[in-house]
N, C-alpha and C positions, 0 to 999 in steps of 0.2 A: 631256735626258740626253746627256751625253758621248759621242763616237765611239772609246770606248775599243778594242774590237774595231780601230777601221779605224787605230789607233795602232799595236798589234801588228802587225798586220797590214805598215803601212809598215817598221815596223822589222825585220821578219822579212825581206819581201821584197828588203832593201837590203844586210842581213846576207848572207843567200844571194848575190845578185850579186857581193857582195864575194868571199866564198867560190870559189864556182865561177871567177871571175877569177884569183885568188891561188893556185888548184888546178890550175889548167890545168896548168901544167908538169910538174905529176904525176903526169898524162893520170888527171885524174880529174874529172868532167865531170857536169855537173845533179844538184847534190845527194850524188850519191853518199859524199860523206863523210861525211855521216850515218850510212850504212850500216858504211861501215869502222870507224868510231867505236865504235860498239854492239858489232861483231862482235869489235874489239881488245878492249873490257872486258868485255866476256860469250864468251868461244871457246868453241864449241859450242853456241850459242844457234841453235835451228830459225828456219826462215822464216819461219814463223808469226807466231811471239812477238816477231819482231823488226818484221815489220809493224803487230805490234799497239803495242811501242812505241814506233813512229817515226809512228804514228796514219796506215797507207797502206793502200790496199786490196792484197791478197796478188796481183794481174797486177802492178802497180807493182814492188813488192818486185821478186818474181821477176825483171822487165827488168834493174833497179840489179844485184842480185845475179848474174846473168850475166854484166853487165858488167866488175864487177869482180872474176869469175873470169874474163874472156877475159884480160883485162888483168895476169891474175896476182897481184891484192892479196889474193885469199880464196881458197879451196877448199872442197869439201865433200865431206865424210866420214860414213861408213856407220856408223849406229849401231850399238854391240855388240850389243844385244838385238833390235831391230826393224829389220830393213832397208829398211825402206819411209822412214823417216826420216833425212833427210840434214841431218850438223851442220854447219855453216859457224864455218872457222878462218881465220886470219887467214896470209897467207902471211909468209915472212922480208919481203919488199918490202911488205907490208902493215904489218906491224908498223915497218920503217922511218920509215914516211909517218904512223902514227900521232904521235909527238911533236911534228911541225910542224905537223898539225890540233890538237893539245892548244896549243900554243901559241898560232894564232890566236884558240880561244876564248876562252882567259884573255885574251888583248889586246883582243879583241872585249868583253868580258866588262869589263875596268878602263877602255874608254873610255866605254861606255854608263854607268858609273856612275859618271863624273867629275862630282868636287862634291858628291855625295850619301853622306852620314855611315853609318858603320858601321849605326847601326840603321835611317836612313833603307831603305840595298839589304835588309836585315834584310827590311824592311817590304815592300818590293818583290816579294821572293822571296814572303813567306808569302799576298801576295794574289796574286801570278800562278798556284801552287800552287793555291787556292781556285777562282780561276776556270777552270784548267783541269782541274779535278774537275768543278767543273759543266757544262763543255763535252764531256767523257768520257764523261757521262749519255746527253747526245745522240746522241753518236757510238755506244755502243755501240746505243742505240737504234736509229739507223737505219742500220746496216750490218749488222742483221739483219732488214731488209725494211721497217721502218716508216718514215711519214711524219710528223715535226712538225707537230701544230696551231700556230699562228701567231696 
């Protein structure tokens, strides 16, 4: 069997590097554009939900998410109904910096799939999509206490 895992894998970790390099001037720093991303297209999206889909555990979250309210890219905001729940918005300086992340993806995004035909990336997409349903299964498996048989 193939090391498909340890493919994404490399390619994830090189993506990121890149990122975090190309972000710095941003003063935006390990990942956290991830976070901003989510939070420019979803405003108002709990911490929760945003950890559940960035797949981190809810301390991780929390850290990134302070960060980039020390920093001024987000805020968060008291729900109308329930005060116990705080939304996370995107600041003016957040929403700035959103387009030059949207940017690099799509650039990240047209180099990774230099050479490979409209339905080849097609193709691409709908089995990365698959296998990351069935790695989903896992996750939420054991992040509510269980252990994978092996």
């Amino acid at each position: 069997m193939r090391e498909i895992l340890r493919e994404i894998g490399v390619i994830a970790r090189a993506l990121d590097s890149i990122s975090n390099i190309e972000f710095k001037e941003y003063d935006l720093t390990k990942g956290q554009y991830l976070y901003l991303v989510r939070i420019c297209e979803e405003p108002g999206i709990i911490q929760e939900k945003l950890a559940e889909m960035i797949k981190v555990d809810r301390t991780t979250a929390a850290r990134a998410i302070k960060k980039l309210e020390l920093h001024g890219f987000i805020e968060k905001k008291d729900d109308p109904v329930n005060k116990k729940i705080k939304k996370l918005f995107p600041t003016d300086k957040g929403e700035a910096v959103h387009p030059v992340i949207k940017r690099e993806n799509d650039y990240s995004n047209q180099v990774a799939l230099d050479g490979f035909s409209e339905e080849e990336a097609e193709q691409i997409y709908e089995y990365l999509l698959r296998v990351r349903k069935n790695i989903e299964k896992d996750w939420d498996y054991v992040k509510k206490g269980n252990k994978r048989r092996y």
